[in-house]
C-alpha positions as CSV (number, residue, x, y, z in Angstrom):
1,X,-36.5,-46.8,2.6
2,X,-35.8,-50.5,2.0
3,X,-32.6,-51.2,0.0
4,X,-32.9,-54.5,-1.8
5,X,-29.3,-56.1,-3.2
6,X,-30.1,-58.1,-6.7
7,X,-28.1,-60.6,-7.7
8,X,-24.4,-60.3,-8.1
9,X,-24.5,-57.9,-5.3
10,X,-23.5,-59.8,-3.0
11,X,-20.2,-60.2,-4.7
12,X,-19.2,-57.0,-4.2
13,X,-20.1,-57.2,-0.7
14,X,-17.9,-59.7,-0.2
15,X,-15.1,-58.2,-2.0
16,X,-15.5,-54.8,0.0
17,X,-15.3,-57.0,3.3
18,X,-12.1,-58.4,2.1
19,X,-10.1,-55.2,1.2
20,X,-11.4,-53.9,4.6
21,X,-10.0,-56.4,6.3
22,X,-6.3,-56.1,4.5
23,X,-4.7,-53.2,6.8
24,X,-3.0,-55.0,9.6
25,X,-0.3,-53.5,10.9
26,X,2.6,-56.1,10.0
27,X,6.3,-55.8,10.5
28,X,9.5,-56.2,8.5
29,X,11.0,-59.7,8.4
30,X,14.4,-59.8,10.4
31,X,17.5,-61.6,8.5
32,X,18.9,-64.1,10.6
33,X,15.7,-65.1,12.4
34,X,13.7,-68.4,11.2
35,X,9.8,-67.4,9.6
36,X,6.9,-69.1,10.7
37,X,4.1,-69.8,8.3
38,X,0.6,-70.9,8.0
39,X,-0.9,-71.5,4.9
40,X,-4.5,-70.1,4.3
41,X,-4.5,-72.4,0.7
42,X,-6.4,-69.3,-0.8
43,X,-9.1,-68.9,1.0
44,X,-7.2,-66.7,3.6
45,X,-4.3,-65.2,3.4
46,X,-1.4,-66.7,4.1
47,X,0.9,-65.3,6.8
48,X,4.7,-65.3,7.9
49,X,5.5,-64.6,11.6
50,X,8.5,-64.1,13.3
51,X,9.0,-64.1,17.1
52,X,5.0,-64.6,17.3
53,X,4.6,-61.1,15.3
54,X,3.1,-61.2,12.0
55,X,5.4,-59.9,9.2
56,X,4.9,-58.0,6.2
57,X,3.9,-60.0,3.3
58,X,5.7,-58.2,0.4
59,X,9.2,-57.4,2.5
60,X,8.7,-61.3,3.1
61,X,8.6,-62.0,-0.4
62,X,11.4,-59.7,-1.4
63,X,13.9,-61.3,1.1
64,X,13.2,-64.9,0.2
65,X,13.6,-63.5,-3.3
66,X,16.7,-62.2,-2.8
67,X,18.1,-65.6,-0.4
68,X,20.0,-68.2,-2.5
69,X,18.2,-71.4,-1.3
70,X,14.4,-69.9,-1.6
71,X,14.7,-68.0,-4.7
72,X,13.7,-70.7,-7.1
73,X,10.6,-71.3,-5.2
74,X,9.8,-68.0,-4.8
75,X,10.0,-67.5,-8.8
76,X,8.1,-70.8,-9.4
77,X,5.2,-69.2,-6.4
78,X,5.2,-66.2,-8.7
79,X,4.3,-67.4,-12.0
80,X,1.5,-69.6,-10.5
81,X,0.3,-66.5,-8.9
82,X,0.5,-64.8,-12.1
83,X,-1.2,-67.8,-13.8
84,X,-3.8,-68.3,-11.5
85,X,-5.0,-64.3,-11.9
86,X,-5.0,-65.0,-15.3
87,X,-7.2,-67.7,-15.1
88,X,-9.6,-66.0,-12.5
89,X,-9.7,-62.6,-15.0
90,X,-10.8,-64.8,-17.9
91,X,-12.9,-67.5,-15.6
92,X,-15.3,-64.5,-14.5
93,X,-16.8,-62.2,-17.5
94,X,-16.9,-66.4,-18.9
95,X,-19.2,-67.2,-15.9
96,X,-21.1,-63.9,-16.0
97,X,-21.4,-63.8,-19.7
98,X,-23.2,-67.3,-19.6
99,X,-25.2,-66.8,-17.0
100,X,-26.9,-63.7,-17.8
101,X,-27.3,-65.5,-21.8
102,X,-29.4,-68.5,-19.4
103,X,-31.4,-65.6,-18.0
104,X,-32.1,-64.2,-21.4
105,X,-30.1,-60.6,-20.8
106,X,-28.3,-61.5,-23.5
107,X,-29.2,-62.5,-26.6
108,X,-27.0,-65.8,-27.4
109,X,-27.5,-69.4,-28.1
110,X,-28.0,-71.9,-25.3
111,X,-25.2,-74.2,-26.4
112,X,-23.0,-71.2,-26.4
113,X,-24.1,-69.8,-23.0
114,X,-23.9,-73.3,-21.6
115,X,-20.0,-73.5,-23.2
116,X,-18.9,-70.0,-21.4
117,X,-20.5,-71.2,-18.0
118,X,-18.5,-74.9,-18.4
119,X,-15.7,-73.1,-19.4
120,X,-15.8,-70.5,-16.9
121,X,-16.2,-73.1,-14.3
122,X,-13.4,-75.1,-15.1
123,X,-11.0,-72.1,-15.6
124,X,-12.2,-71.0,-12.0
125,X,-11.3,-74.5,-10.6
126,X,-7.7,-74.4,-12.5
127,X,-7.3,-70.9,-11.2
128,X,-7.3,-72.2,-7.5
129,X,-5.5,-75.2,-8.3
130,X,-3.2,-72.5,-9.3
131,X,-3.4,-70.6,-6.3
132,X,-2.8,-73.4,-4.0
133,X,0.1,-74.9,-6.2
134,X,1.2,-71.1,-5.6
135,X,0.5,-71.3,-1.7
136,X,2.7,-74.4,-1.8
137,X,5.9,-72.9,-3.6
138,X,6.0,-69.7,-1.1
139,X,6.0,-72.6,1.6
140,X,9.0,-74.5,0.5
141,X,10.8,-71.4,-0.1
142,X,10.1,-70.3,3.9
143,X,11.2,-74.3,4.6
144,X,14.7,-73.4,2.5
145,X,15.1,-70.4,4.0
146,X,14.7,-72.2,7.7
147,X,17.1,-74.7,6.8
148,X,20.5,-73.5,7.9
149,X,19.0,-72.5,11.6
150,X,18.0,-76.2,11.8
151,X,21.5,-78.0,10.0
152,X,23.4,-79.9,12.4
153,X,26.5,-78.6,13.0
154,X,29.7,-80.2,10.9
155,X,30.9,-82.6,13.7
156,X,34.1,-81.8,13.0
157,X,33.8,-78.5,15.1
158,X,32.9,-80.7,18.0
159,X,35.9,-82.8,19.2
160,X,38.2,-82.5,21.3
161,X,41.7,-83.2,21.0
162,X,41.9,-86.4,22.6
163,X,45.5,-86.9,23.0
């Protein structure tokens, strides 16, 4: 027996190999410990360590949520993440639509097949602009978060009575 995959099959291949891959073990982030992170710009993910061990994205997310210095960014992160979901949701049935109307599965004009596909395109291309914009804010929100282990001291706390 010879399964063949037809097109747009492979999509779903490649989405089943990607929620395979999403159960690493990850721990809790510690308070009072500086993150590290490494951006994957959307095409992985990106991940916070700690002490070398990779942490849990979500209890990441919550605690810079909840620290006074990365909360803004972490807000600002989440609407572009909402934003570029939105756009991916609406880029796609756009992009399928269009091309099965060029394949003649669909019964619709060419200028209007040709419109969903240019549209579905350019909505794709905002949506990772979007994501990467995104990528960016949960960044500078681990930077703020890092930024009283690395503050110099007040050099008042420092000197010695020199009388």
């Amino acid at each position: 027996m010879v399964v063949r995959m037809g097109r747009g099959c492979w999509l779903g291949a490649l989405l089943a190999t990607c929620l395979l891959g999403c159960g690493q073990a990850t721990a809790r982030m510690q308070p009072g410990v500086p993150v590290d992170v490494r951006r994957g710009y959307c095409f992985l993910n990106t991940e916070f360590k700690q002490r070398g061990h990779l942490l849990n994205r979500d209890d990441v997310m919550l605690r810079l949520a909840k620290n006074e210095k990365s909360r803004p960014y972490v807000a600002q992160g989440s609407t572009l993440a909402v934003g570029a979901v939105v756009a991916t949701v609406i880029a796609t049935p756009a992009i399928l639509v269009g091309a099965l109307a060029k394949e003649g599965n669909i019964h619709m004009s060419d200028d209007a097949s040709t419109g969903l596909l240019v549209g579905g395109v350019a909505l794709g291309v905002v949506s990772w602009a979007l994501c990467i914009a995104s990528d960016g804010r949960y960044v500078t929100a681990v930077e703020r978060y890092n930024e009283h282990f690395t503050e110099p001291r007040d050099q008042d706390d420092d000197r010695t009575d020199e009388n």
